[in-house]
C-alpha atoms as one frame of an Amber mdcrd trajectory, in Angstrom:
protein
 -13.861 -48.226 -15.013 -15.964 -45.240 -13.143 -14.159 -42.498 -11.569 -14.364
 -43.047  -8.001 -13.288 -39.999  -5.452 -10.066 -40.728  -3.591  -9.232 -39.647
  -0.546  -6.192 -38.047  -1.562  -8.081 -36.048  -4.375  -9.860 -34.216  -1.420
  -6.486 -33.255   0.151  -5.241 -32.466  -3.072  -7.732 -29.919  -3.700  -7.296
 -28.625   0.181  -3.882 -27.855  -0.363  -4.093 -26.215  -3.619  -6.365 -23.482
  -1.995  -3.364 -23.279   0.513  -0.777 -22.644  -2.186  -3.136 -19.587  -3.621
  -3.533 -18.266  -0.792   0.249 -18.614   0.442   0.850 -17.141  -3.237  -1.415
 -14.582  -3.088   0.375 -13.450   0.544   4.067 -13.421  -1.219   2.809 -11.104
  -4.023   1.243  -8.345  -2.317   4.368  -8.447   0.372   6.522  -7.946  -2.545
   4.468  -5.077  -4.512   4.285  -3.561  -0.514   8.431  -3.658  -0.871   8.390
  -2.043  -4.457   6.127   0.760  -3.259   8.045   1.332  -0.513  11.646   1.158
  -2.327   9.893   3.512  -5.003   8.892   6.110  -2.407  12.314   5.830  -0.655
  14.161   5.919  -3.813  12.633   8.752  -5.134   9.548   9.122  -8.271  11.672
   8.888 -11.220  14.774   6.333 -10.364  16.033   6.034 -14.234  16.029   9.521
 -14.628  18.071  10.474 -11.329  21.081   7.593 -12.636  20.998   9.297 -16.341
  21.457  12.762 -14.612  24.053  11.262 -12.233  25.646   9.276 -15.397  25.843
  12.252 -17.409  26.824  15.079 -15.270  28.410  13.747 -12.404  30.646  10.478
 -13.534  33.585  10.194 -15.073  34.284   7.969 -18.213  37.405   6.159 -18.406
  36.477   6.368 -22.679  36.640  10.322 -22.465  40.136  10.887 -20.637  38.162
  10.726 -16.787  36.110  13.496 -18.300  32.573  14.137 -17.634  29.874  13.778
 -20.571  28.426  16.777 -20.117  30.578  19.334 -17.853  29.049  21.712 -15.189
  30.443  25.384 -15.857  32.100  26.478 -12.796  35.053  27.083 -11.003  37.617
  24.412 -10.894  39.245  25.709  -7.546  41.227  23.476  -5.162  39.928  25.780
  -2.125  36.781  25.433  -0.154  35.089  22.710   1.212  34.054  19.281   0.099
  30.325  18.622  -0.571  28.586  15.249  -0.880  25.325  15.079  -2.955  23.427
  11.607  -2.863  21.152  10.138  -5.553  18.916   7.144  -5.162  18.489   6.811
  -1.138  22.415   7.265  -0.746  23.389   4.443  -3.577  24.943   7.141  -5.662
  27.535   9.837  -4.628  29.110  12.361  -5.730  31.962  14.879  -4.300  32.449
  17.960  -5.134  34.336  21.359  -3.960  32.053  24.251  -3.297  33.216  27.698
  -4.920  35.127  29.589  -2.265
């Protein structure tokens, strides 16, 4: 039996240059939305959570202690400070020296 062309073997090949193209569209929007989360975020994301983990959050495993403590003052006056990581997903409060 010879292979004869369908009709539906032309639409079939119509619509699977669609669907590249259509593909082709969704991956460059979402490497345009990594970029752009990557520049808001900051250059090194990983490295501003391991500073933040280390220095600035407390571990229920260590008593609520930190894993590596800033020297300073522990005084109950002055004002409270906020200081954001990652676009504002990570906080942390602290009391300025008086």
């Amino acid at each position: 039996m010879p292979f004869l062309l369908q009709p539906w073997h032309i639409m079939l090949a119509a619509l699977c240059g669609l669907v590249n193209q259509r593909q082709q569209q969704i991956i460059e929007f979402q490497n345009a939305q990594i970029d752009a989360l990557l520049k808001q975020l900051g250059k090194n994301p990983v490295r501003e959570y391991v500073e933040h983990y280390h220095a600035e959050r407390n571990h229920q495993g260590l008593d609520n202690e930190l894993i590596e403590p800033v020297d300073g003052p522990d005084s109950v006056a002055g004002r409270i400070e906020c200081r954001e990581r990652l676009g504002g997903m990570l906080k942390y409060y602290h009391r300025r020296a008086a």
